[in-house]
N, C-alpha and C positions, 0 to 999 in steps of 0.2 A: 504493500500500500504506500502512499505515496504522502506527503506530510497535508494536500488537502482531501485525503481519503479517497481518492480514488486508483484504481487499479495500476498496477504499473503491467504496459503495454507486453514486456515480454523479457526473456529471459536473455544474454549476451549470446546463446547458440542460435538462437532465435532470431536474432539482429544480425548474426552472421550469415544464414541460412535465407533471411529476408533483403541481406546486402547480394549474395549469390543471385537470387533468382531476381534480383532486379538488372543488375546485369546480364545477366543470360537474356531476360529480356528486351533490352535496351539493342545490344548484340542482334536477337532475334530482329527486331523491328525494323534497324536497319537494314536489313538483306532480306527481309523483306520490302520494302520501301522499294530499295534498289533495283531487286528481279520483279518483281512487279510490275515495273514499268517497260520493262523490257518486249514484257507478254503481251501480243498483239500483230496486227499483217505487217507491221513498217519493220523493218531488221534491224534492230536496234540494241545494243550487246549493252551490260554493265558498264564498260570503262567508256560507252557512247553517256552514259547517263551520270557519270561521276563528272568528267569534259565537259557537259552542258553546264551543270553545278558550279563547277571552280570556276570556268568563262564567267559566269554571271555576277560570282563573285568576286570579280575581278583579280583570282586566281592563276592564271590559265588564258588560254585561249580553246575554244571549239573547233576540229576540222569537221565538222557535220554540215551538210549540205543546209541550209535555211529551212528547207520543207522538216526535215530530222529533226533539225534543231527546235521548231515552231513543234511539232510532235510532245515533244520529251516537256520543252520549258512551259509551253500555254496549254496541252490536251491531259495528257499520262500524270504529270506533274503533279499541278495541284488539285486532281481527281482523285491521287493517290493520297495524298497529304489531308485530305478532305475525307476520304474514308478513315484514314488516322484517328483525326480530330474527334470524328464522329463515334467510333467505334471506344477510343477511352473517355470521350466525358457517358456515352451514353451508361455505359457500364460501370463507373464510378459513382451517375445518379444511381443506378440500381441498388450499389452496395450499401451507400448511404441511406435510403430509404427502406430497404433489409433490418437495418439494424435500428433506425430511428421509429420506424412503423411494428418492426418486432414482428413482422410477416414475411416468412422467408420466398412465397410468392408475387412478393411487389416489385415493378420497375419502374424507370420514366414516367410510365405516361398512365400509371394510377391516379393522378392527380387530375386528367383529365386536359394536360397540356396538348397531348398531340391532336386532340379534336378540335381545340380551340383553333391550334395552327392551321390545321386541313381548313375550317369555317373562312378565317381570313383570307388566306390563299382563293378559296372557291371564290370570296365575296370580288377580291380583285380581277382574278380571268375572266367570270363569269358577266359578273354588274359590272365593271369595272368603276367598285368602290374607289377612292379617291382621286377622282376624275384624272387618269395619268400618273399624278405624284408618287403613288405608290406601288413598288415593286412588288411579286407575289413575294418575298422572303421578307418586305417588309411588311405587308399584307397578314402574314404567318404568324410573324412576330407579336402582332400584335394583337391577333386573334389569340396565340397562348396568354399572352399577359393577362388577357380581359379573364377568360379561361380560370387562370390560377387566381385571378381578382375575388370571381366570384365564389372558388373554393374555399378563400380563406374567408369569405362574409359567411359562407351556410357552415360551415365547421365553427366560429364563435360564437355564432346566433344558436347550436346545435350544442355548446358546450367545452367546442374544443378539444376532449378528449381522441386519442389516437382514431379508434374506431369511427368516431364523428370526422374526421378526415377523412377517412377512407372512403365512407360513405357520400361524403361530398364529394368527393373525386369521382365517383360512381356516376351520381345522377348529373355532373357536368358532362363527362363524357358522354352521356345517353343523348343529351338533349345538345351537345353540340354537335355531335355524330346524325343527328334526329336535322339538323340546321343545316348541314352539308345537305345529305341525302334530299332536302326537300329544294334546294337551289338548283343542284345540277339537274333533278329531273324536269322542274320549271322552265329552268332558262337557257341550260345549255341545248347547244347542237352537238350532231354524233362527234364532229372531230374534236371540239372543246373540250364535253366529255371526254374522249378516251385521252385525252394528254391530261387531264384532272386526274383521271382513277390512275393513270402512270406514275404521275407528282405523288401520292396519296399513299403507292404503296412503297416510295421510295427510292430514287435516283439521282445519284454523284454525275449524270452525264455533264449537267449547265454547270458544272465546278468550275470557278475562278479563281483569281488569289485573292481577290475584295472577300470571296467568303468563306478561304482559309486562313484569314487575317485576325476576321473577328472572331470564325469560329475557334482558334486558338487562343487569343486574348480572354476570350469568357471562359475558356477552359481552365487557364492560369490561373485567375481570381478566383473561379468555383472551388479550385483542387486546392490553394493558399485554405481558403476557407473552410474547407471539409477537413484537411490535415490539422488546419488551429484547432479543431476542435475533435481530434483522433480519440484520445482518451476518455472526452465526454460519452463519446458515442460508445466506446470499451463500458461504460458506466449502465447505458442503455440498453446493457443485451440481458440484465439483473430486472430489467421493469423500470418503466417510468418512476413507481413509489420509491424504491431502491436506490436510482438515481438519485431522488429531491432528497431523500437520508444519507444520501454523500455528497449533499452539497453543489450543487448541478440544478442550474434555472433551465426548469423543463421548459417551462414556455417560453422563453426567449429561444433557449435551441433548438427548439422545433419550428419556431418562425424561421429563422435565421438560415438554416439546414433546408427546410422545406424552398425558400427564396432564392438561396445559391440552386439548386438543383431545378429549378421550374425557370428560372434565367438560363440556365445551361442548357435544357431540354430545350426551348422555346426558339434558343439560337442556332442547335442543329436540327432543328426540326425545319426553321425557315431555310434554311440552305439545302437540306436533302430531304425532308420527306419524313414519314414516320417509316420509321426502320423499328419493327419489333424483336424482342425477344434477346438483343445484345443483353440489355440490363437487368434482364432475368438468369439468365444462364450463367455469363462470363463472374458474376460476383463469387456463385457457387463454387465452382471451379476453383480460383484463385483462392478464396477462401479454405477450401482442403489442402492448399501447397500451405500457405502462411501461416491459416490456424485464426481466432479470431481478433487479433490484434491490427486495430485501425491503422496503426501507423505502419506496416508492413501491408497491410491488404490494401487501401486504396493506391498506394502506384504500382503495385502490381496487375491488379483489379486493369489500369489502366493500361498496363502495358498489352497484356493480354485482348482487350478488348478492339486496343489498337490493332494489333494483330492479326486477330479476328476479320476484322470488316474488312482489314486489305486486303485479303483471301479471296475472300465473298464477293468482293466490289468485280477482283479479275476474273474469279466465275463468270458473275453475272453478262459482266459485257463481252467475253470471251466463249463460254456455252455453245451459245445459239450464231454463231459470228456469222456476217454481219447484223441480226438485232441482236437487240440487250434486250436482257430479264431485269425488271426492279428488284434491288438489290431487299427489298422487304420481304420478297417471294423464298427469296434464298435464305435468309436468315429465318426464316417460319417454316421454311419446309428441315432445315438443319436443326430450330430449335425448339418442335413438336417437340421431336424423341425425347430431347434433352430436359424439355421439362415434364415428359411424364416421367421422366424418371425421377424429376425432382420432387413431383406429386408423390412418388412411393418411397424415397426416402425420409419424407416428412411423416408420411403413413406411421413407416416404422419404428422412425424416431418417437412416434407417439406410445 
């Protein structure tokens, strides 16, 4: 215990064994990063992709033809870097909300964030809500925020308690899921529709560097945020009462926690789409290599997660080549299994 009573995170093998596998990690992510871009019809080798890099970085210079070069720096780039992004905050929110919610079935988008996003997105292709000015990723954006606005009004009004979250996250999700569905069958036409239900079930294709910028930037604050408060959340896996008798403002860090993660979800949600099941699965996972100690599970959590999507992302567009599969199809058909398995070990556990 620790001199303000709360647990201490882990044992020095523990710290070593969680220094290992973040490395290994870190290791991992890069080569994948790397050969990942590689993968596709243009012939594009690893040291073509390290060359574009250092050129850019005013390391180097590039001998890759312009068309190559345009490949690697503006399409593969930050498609890949974007499924990174995506795939470790998604599943860092999962961890977080695992251990804050005390449901080892929660992810993302329990809160009812990725509905809100899809609504906004719809409101702007479809009406085109703010006559121009707005982007569908800013459209998204601010469809979650409204989204998790209104969670946190029926979960205070309801009491506040965990399960009163959840619940409001519930009946957000219905009724903004209920808001989509009733826009595109009204107003769209076929071809609008089918790039809406495309955007919807999630896709890195319109990836840029404007929304690997931000979507790293909000990752950084969220992960500062979630790591400041590692040990609290070590405090919360004992029960909310357990926590306040060691001294830990439940309500503030479940506002707090909840806020960082529904800003994180809401900013990859507007740049790719709702992507399911990352932040269900990947926390599990990682969680059995580290053991339950925050300060070792969330950047592994992350690494992992990263990992993950970039996998998935070069399925997705590579599969079917020339189309692409949404990358939300791939991640729900990989993480059915995975979470019934997660259903019967919960069973067990009981």
């Amino acid at each position: 215990m620790t001199a303000q009573g709360l647990p201490v995170a882990g044992t020095k093998p523990r710290r070593r064994a969680g220094l290992a596998l973040g490395v290994a990690g870190t290791v991992a992510l890069v080569a994948s990063l790397a050969v990942a871009i590689t993968i596709g019809p243009a012939d594009i080798r690893v040291a073509d992709v390290w060359s574009v890099v250092a050129a850019r970085l005013g390391l180097g210079s590039s001998e890759l033809t312009p068309i190559r070069d345009g490949i690697v720096w503006q399409l593969r780039l930050p498609r890949t870097l974007l499924a990174a992004v995506c795939g470790a905050g998604l599943a860092v929110c999962g961890a977080v909300m695992q251990s804050l919610l005390r449901n080892p079935l929660a992810d993302p988008f329990v809160l009812g964030v990725s509905s809100g996003a899809s609504t906004g997105a719809v409101l702007v292709v479809v009406l085109g809500a703010g006559g121009g000015a707005l982007s569908v990723s800013a459209g998204a954006f601010l469809g979650a925020l409204l989204s998790f606005a209104l969670v946190l009004l029926l979960s205070h009004t309801l009491g506040g308690t965990t399960d009163r979250v959840v619940l409001a996250g519930v009946a957000a999700m219905q009724l903004f899921s209920a808001l989509t569905s009733f826009v595109v069958m009204t107003s769209a036409d076929a071809e609008t529709t089918r790039g809406v239900l495309f955007w919807l079930l999630g896709s890195l294709g319109g990836a840029g560097w404007t929304d690997v910028w931000l979507c790293l930037a909000v990752l950084a604050v969220a992960l500062v945020v979630c790591l400041s408060y590692a040990r609290t959340l070590d405090a919360f896996a004992f029960g909310q009462d357990a926590a306040a008798a060691l001294g830990v403002s439940v309500g503030r860090t479940r506002l707090v926690l909840l806020c960082a993660t529904a800003l994180l979800t809401a900013a990859l949600v507007s740049s790719a789409g709702a992507i399911g099941f990352v932040g269900l699965v990947l926390p599990h996972a990682a969680r059995a290599l580290t053991g339950p100690g925050h300060a070792r599970l969330l950047p592994v959590t992350a690494l992992a997660g990263a990992v993950f999507l970039v996998w998935v992302d070069t399925l997705a567009r590579t599969v079917l080549e020339p189309q692409e599969v949404p990358v939300g199809v791939v991640t729900s058909l990989i993480g059915v299994p995975a979470f019934v398995a997660v259903l019967y070990r919960t069973r067990r556990a009981r």
